[in-house]
C-alpha positions as CSV (number, residue, x, y, z in Angstrom):
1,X,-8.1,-127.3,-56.7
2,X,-7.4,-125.5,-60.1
3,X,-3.8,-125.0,-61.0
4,X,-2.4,-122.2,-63.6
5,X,1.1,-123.2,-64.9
6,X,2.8,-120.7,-67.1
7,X,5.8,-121.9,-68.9
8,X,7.0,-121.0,-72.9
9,X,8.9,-124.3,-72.6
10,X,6.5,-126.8,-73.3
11,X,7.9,-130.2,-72.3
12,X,8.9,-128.3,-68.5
13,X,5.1,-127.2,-69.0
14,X,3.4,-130.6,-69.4
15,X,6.0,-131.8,-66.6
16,X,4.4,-129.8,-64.1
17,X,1.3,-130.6,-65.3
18,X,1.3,-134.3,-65.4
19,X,3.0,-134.6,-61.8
20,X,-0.4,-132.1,-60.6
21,X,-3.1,-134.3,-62.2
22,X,-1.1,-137.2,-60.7
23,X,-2.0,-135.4,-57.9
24,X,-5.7,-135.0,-58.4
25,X,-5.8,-131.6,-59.5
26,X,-7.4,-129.5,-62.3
27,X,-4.5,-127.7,-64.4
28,X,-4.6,-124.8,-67.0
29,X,-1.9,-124.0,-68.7
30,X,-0.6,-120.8,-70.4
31,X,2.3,-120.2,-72.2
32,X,3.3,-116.9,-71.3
33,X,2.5,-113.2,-69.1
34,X,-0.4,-111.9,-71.4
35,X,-2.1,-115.7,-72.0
36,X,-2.0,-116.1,-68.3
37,X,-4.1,-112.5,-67.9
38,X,-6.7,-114.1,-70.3
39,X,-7.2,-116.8,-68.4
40,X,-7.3,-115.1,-65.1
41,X,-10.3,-113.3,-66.1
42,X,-12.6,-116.4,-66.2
43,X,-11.3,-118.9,-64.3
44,X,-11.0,-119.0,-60.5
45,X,-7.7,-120.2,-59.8
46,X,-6.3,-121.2,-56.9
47,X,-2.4,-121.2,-57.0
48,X,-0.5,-119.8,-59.7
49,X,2.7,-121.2,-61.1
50,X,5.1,-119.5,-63.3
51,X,8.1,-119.3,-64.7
52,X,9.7,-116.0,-64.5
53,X,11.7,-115.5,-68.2
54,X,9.4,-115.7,-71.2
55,X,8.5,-113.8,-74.2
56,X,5.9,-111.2,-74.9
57,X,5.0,-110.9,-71.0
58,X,7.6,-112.4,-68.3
59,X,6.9,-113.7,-64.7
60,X,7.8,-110.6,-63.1
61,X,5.9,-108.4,-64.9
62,X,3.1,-110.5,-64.9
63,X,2.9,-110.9,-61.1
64,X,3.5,-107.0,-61.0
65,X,0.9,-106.4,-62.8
66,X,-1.5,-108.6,-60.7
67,X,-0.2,-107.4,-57.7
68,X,-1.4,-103.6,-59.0
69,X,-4.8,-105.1,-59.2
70,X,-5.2,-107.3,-56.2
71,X,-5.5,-109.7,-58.1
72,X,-2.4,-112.1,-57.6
73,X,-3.3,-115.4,-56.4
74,X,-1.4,-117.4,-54.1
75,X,1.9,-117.9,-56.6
76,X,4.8,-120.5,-56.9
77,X,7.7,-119.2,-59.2
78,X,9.4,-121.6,-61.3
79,X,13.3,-121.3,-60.9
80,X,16.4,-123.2,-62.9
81,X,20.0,-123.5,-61.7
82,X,21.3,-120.3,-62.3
83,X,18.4,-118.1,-61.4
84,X,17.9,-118.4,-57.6
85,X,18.6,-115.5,-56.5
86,X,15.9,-114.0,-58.7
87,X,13.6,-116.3,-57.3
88,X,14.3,-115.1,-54.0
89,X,14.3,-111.5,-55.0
90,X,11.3,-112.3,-56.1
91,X,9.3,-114.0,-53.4
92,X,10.5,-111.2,-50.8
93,X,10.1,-108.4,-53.4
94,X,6.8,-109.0,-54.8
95,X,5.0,-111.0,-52.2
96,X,4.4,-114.4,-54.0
97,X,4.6,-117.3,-51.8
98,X,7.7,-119.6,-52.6
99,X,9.7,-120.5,-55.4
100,X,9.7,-124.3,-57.2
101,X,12.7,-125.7,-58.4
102,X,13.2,-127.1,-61.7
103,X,13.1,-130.1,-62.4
104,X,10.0,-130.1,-60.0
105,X,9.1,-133.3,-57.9
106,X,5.7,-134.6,-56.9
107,X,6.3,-134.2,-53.1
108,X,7.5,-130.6,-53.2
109,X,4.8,-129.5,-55.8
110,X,2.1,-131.1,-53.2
111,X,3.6,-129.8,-50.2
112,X,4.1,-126.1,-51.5
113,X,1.2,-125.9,-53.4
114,X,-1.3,-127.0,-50.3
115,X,0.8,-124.5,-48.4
116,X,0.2,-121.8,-51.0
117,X,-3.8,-122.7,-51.1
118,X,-4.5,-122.1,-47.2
119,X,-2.1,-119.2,-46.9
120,X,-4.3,-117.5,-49.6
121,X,-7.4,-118.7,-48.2
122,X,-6.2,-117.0,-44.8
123,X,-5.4,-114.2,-46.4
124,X,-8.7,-113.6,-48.1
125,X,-10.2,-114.0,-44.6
126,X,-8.0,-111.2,-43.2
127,X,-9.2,-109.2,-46.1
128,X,-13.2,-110.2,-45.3
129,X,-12.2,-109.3,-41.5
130,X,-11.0,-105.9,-42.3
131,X,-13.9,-105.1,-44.6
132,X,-16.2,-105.9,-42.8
133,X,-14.9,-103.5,-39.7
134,X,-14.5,-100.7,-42.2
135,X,-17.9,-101.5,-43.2
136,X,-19.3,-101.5,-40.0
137,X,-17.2,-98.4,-39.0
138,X,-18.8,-96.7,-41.8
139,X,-22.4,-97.5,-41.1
140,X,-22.1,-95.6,-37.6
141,X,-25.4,-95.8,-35.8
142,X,-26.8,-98.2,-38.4
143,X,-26.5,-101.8,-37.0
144,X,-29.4,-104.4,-36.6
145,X,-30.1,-107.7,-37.5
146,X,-33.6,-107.8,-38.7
147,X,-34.8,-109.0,-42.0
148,X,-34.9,-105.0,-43.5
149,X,-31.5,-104.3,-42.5
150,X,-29.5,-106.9,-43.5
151,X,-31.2,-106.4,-46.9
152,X,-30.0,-102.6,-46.8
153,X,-26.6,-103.6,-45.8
154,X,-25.9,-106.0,-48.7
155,X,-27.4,-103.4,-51.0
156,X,-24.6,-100.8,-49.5
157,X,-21.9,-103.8,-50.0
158,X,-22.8,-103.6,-54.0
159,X,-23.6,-99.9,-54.2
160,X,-20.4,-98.7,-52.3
161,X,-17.7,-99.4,-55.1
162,X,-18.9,-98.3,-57.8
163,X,-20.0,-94.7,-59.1
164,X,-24.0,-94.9,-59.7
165,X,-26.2,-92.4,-58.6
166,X,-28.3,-93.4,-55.4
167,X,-31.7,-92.5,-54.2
168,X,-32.6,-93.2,-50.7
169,X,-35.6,-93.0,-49.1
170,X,-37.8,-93.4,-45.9
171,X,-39.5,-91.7,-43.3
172,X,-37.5,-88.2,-41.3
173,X,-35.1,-89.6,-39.1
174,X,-34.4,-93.0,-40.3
175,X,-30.7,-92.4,-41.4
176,X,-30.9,-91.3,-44.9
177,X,-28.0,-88.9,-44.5
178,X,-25.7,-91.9,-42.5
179,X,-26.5,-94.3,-45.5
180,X,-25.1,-91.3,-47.7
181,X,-22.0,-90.6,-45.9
182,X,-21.6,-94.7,-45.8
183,X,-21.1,-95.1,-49.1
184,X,-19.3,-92.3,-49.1
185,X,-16.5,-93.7,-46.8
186,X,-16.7,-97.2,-48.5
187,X,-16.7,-96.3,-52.3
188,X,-12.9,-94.7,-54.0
189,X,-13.7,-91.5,-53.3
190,X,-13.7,-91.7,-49.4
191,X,-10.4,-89.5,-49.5
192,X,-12.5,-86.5,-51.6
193,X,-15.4,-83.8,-49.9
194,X,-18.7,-85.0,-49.2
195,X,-20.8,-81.9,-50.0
196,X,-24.3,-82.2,-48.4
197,X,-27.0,-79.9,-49.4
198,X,-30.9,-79.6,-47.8
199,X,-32.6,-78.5,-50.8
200,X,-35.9,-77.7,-48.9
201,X,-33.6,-75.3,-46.6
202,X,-32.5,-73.2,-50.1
203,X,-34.7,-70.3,-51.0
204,X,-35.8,-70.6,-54.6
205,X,-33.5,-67.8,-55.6
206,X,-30.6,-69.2,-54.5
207,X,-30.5,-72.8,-55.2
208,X,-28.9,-72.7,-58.6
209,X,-26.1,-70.5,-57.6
210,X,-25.8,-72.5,-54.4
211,X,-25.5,-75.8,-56.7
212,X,-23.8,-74.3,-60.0
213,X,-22.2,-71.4,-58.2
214,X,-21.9,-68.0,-59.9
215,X,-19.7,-65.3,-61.8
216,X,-19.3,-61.7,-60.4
217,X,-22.0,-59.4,-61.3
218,X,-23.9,-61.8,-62.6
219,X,-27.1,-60.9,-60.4
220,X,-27.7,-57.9,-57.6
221,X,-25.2,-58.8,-54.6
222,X,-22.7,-61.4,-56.9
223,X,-19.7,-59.3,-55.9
224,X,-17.6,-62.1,-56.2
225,X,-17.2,-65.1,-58.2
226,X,-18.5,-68.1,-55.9
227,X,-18.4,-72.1,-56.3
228,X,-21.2,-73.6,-56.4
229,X,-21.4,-77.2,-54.6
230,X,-20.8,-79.6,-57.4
231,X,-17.5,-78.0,-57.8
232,X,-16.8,-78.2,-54.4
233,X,-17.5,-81.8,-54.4
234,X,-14.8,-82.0,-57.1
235,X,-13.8,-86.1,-57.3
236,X,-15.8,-86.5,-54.5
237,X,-19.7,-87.0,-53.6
238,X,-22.8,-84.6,-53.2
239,X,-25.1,-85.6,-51.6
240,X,-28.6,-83.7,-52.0
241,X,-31.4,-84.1,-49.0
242,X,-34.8,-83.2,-49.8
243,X,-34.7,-83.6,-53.7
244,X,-38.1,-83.8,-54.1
245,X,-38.5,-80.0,-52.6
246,X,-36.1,-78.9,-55.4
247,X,-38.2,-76.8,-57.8
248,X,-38.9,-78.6,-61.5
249,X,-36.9,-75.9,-63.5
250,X,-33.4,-77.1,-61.1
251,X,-34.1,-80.9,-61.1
252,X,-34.0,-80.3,-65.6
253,X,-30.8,-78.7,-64.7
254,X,-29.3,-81.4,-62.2
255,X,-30.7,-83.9,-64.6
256,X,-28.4,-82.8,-67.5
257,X,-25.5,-83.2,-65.0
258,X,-26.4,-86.8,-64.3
259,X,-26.8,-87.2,-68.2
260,X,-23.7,-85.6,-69.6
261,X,-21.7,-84.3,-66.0
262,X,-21.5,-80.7,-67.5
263,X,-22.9,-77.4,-65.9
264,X,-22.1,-73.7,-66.4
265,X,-22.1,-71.3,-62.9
266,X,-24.6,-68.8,-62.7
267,X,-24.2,-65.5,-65.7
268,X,-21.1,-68.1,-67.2
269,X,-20.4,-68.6,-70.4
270,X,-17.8,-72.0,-70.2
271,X,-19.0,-75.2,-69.9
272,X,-17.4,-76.9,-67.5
273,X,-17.4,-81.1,-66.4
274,X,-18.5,-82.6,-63.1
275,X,-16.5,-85.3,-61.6
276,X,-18.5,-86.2,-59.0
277,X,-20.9,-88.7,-57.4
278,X,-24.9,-87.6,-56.8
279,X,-26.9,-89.3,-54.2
280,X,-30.0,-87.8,-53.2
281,X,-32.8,-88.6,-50.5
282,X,-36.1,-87.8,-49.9
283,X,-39.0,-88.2,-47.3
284,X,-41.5,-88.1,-49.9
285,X,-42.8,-91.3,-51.6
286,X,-41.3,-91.1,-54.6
287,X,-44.1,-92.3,-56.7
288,X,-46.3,-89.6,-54.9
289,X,-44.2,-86.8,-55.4
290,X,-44.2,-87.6,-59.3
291,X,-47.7,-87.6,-59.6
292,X,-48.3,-84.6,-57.3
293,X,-45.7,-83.2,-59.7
294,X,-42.9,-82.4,-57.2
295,X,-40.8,-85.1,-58.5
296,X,-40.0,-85.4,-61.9
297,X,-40.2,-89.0,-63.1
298,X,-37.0,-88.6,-65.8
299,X,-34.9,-87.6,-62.6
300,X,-36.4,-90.4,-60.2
301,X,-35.4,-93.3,-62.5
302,X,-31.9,-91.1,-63.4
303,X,-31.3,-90.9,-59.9
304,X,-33.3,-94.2,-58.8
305,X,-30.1,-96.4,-60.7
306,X,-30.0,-97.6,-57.2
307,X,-33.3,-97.5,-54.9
308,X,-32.4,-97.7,-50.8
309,X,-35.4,-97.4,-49.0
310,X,-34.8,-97.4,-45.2
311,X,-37.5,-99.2,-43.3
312,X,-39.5,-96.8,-40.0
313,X,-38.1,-98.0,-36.5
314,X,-41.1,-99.1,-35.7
315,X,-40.9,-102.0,-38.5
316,X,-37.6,-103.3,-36.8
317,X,-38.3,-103.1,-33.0
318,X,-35.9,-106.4,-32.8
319,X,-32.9,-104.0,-33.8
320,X,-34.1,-101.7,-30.4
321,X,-31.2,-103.3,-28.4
322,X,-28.5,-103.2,-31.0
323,X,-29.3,-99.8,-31.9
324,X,-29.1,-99.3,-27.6
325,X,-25.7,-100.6,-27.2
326,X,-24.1,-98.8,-29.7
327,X,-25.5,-95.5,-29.0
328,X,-24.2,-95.7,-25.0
329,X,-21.2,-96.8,-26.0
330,X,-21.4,-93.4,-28.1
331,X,-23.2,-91.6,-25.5
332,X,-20.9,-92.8,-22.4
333,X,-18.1,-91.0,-24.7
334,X,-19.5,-87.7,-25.5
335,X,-21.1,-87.2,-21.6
336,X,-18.3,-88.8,-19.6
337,X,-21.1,-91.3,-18.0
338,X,-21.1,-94.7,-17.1
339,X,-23.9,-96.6,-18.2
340,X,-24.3,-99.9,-18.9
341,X,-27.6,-100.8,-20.5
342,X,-31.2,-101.1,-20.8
343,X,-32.9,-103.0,-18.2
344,X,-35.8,-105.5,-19.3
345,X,-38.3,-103.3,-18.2
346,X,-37.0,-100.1,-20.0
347,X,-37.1,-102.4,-23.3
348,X,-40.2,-103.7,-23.1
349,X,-41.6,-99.6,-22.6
350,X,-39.3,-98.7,-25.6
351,X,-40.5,-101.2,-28.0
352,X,-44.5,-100.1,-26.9
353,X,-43.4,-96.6,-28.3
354,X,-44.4,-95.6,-32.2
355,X,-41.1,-93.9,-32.8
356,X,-42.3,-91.0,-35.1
357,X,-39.2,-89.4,-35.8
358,X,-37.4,-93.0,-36.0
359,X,-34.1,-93.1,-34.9
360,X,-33.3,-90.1,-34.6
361,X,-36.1,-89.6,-31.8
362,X,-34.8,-93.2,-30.1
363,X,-31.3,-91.3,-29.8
364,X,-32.5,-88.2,-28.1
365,X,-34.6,-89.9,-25.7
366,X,-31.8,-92.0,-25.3
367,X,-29.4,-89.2,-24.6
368,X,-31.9,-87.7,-22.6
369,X,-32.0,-91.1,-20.3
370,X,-28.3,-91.3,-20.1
371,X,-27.4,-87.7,-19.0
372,X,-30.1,-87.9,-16.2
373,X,-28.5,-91.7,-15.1
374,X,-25.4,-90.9,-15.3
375,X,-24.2,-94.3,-14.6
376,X,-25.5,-97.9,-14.5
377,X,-28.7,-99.2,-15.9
378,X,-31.4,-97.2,-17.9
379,X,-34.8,-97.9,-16.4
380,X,-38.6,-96.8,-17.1
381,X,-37.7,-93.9,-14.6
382,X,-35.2,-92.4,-17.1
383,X,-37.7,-92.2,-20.0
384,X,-39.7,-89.9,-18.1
385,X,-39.2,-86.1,-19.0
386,X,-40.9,-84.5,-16.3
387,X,-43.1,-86.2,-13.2
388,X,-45.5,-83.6,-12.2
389,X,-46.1,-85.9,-8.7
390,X,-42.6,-84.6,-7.6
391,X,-42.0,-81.3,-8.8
392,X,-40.3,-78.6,-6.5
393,X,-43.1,-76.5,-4.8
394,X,-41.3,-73.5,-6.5
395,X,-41.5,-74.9,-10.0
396,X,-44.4,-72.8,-11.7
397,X,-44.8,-76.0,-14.6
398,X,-45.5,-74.6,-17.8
399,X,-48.5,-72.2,-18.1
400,X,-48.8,-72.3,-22.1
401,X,-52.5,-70.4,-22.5
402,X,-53.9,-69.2,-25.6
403,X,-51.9,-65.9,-26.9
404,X,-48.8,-67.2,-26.7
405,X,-45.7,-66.8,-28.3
406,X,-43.6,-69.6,-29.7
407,X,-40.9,-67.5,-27.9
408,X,-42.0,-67.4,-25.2
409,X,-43.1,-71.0,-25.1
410,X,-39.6,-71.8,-25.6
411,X,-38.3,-69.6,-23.0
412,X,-41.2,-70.8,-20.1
413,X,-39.8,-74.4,-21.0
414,X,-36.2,-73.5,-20.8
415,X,-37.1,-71.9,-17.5
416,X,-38.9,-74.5,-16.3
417,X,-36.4,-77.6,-17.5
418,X,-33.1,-75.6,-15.4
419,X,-34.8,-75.2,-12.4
420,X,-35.8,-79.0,-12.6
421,X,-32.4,-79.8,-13.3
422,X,-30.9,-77.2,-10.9
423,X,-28.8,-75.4,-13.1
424,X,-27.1,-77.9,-14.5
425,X,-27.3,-77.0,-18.4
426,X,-25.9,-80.0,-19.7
427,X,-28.8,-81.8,-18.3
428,X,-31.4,-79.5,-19.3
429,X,-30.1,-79.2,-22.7
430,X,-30.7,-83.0,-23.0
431,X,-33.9,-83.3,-21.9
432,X,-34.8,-80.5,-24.1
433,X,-33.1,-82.5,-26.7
434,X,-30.4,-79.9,-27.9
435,X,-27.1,-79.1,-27.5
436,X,-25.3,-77.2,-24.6
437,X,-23.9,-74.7,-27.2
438,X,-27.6,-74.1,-28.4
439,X,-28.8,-74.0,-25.1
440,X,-26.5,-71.5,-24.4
441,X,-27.3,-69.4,-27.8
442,X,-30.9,-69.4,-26.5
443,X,-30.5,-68.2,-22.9
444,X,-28.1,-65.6,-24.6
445,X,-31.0,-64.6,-27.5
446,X,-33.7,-64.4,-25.2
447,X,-31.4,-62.5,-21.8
448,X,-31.9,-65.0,-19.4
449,X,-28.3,-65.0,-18.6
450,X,-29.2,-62.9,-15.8
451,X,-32.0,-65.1,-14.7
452,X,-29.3,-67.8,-14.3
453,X,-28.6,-67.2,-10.5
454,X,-31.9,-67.2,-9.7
455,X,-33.3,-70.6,-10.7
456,X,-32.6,-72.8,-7.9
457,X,-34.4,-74.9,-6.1
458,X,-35.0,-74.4,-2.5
C-alpha cells in the first residue's frame, strides 16, 4: 500500500520512511499541510501520516480541511514527548485513527498502519452500503436487472451529482418523471423544490407567465405579481415534461436560460438569474420532433448534455418479477392487503402482454389484481376485469351504441363496475384504474350519489 508521511523535519521524515519500505510499502513524502493537499489530488493513498506542528499548513488544519471534503484518508498522527494530549485531542476530535509516537518503531508502524488500511476500507464499504440504499430508495418503482436498466442506473450514478441539464426519453409510462425526481433526491439539491411542469397541459397563452411568471397589469387578468416556476424552483430542480410540445418561440426563451441562467417575468423590466437545475422529458423521438420542427435542435443538444432514454416494458420482460415485488410490497401498504406474489401462471400471462402504456399500465393492472385478491397469491383469475360467463343476472353489461356520449360511457361503466363489485368503491375504483377520491368526484359530477343504494346485487 502507498503511504503519505508529512513531516518539516527531514531526518524524522526519512525515519519513517525507511522503516515503511523496510516494510514493503510505497511512500510519498511531503513536507508540510499545503504540499500534502498537492499530492492528495493525484495519488491514491492509503494511510496518511502526519505530524501535527509545521509551517505554512499544520496537521490539524490539514486534517480539518480534509475532513470538510470527505476526503481524509485513514490517518496516523505523529506525536513527540510533550504533545500527547494533543494527539489524543486529536484522534477523538477529528476522527483520524491513532496517533504514532516518535521515535517510531517498525512493529508499531506495521501494526497501526494495517489497522488503519482495513478500518478505512470498512468504512468505505459502509459508505458504498448507504449509497446504494439511498440510491435505490430514490429510484422508487424503478428496479430490474436486465441489460437496459443497469445501463440507466449507472448513467443516474454519474448524472445525479453534478448540475447538467438532462433529457430523458421513452415511450408514455415508462418512468420519465421517477428518473427526474431520482436525480433530484440523489444530486445537492435534494433539500430544494422540485417544480414539475407538463408543458403540453399549458395553453399557449399561458406558458411563459406560468414559466417566467408575471408583473401586475402586465396583461388582462395580471392583478397581481405571480412567480413563475423557475423562481419557484429557486436552488432547486425544474423539471419540464413534454418539452417537445413547448411552442418554438418559449423553447428560444428557455434556451437563453440554459445559456446564460437569466430571465425577466412577464411586462418586467429587471433581469433576474436562475439558480436552478432543468431536466426535461419527452415522448417524442427527439430526432423526429426536430425535423418535424417541434423540437428545436439548439435546445435538444443544450438540454441533451445528458441523453436517458428509458427502454418500453416490453424490451425488459425479465425485470416483470422485480418490478412485481416491489409494487405489492407498495400496494399491500396503501390497500391494507395481504398478498404475497405472482404465481407461475400469472407470470407467464403477464410477460404474453404488449404493455402499451409500460409501467405505468403493469401498475394499474397490478393494483387492480391486488384489490380484488385481497390476500395471498395473484393468479390469471385476478387479471381478468370482467367475466361476462358469471355476471349477476341484474347486471345490464355495458350497452355502448352509436350516439353516445363519452359521459355517459363513463357513467354506464361506473354503473356497471359498482354493481359488479357490490358497492364496494374502493374496488371499483381499481378496476376502473382510478382513485377512490376520483371515483367519488365522478359519482358526485354526474348525481349518482343517489343511485348508490340501489346498485346491489340480488
Amino acid at each position: 500500500m502507498r503511504l503519505l508521511v508529512i513531516d518539516d523535519d527531514a531526518s524524522e521524515r526519512q525515519h519513517v520512511k525507511m522503516l515503511a519500505l523496510g516494510l514493503g510499502h510505497e511512500v510519498t513524502e511531503a513536507e508540510d499541510g499545503l504540499q500534502a493537499i498537492e499530492i492528495l489530488s493525484s495519488e491514491s493513498i492509503s494511510v496518511m501520516i502526519t505530524d501535527l506542528r509545521m509551517p505554512r499548513m499544520d496537521g490539524l488544519e490539514l486534517i480539518r480541511r480534509l475532513k470538510s471534503t470527505d476526503t481524509l484518508p485513514p490517518t496516523l498522527v505523529l506525536t513527540a514527548y510533550g504533545s500527547m494530549e494533543l494527539a489524543v485531542a486529536t484522534v477523538h476530535e477529528l476522527g483520524v485513527f491513532w496517533f504514532l509516537e516518535k521515535p517510531v518503531d517498525a512493529k508499531s508502524l506495521q501494526l497501526l498502519v494495517d489497522r488503519a488500511s482495513a478500518h478505512g476500507r470498512l468504512k468505505s464499504e459502509v459508505h458504498e452500503l448507504r449509497r446504494e440504499l439511498t440510491f435505490r430508495g430514490a429510484l422508487g418503482e424503478m428496479v430490474g436487472q436486465s441489460a437496459g436498466m443497469r445501463k440507466i442506473f449507472a448513467i443516474l450514478r454519474q448524472v445525479a451529482p453534478t448540475t447538467a441539464p438532462v433529457l430523458i426519453t421513452g415511450e408514455s409510462g415508462t418512468g420519465k418523471e421517477l428518473v427526474a425526481r431520482a436525480i433530484h433526491s440523489l444530486s445537492k439539491r435534494s433539500g430544494e423544490p422540485f417544480i414539475a411542469v407538463n408543458c403540453a397541459a399549458l395553453p399557449e397563452t399561458l406558458i411563459e407567465s406560468e414559466l417566467f411568471g408575471h408583473e401586475k397589469g402586465s396583461f388582462t387578468g395580471a392583478v397581481e405579481r405571480r412567480l413563475g416556476c423557475i423562481e419557484m424552483a429557486e436552488c432547486g430542480t425544474l423539471f419540464l415534461d413534454e418539452i417537445a410540445e413547448m411552442p418554438a418561440s418559449m423553447q428560444a426563451k428557455l434556451l437563453r436560460v440554459l445559456e446564460d441562467f437569466r430571465y425577466r417575468r412577464v411586462g418586467g423590466k429587471q433581469e433576474m438569474k436562475a439558480d436552478v437545475r432543468i431536466l426535461a422529458a419527452t415522448n417524442r423521438d427527439p430526432q423526429e420532433a426536430i425535423a418535424q420542427g417541434k423540437f428545436r435542435e439548439d435546445l435538444f443538444y443544450r438540454l441533451g448534455v445528458f441523453h436517458i432514454e428509458l427502454p418500453p416494458l416490453r424490451e425488459r420482460l425479465d425485470d416483470l418479477p422485480f418490478l412485481a415485488a416491489t409494487l405489492i410490497e407498495r400496494l399491500n401498504q396503501k390497500h391494507g392487503t395481504k398478498v404475497v406474489d405472482l404465481d407461475q401462471a400469472a407470470l407467464a400471462q403477464l410477460r404474453s402482454r404488449p404493455w402499451e402504456g409500460n409501467v405505468r399500465e403493469f401498475r394499474n393492472a397490478l393494483e387492480r389484481a391486488v384489490i380484488l385478491a385481497g390476500e395471498g397469491t395473484l393468479g390469471p383469475e385476478h387479471f381478468t376485469v370482467t367475466q361476462r360467463a358469471t355476471r349477476p343476472s341484474n347486471d345490464p353489461g355495458l350497452d355502448l351504441g352509436v350516439g353516445i356520449t363519452i359521459d355517459e360511457a363513463e357513467q354506464a361503466l361506473i354503473r356497471a363496475t359498482l354493481l359488479h363489485t357490490r358497492n364496494n368503491k374502493t374496488r371499483a375504483a381499481g378496476i376502473l384504474g382510478i382513485s377512490a377520491r376520483t371515483l367519488h368526484a365522478k359519482l358526485k359530477q354526474y348525481s349518482l350519489e343517489a343511485e348508490e343504494e340501489s346498485i346491489k346485487v340480488e
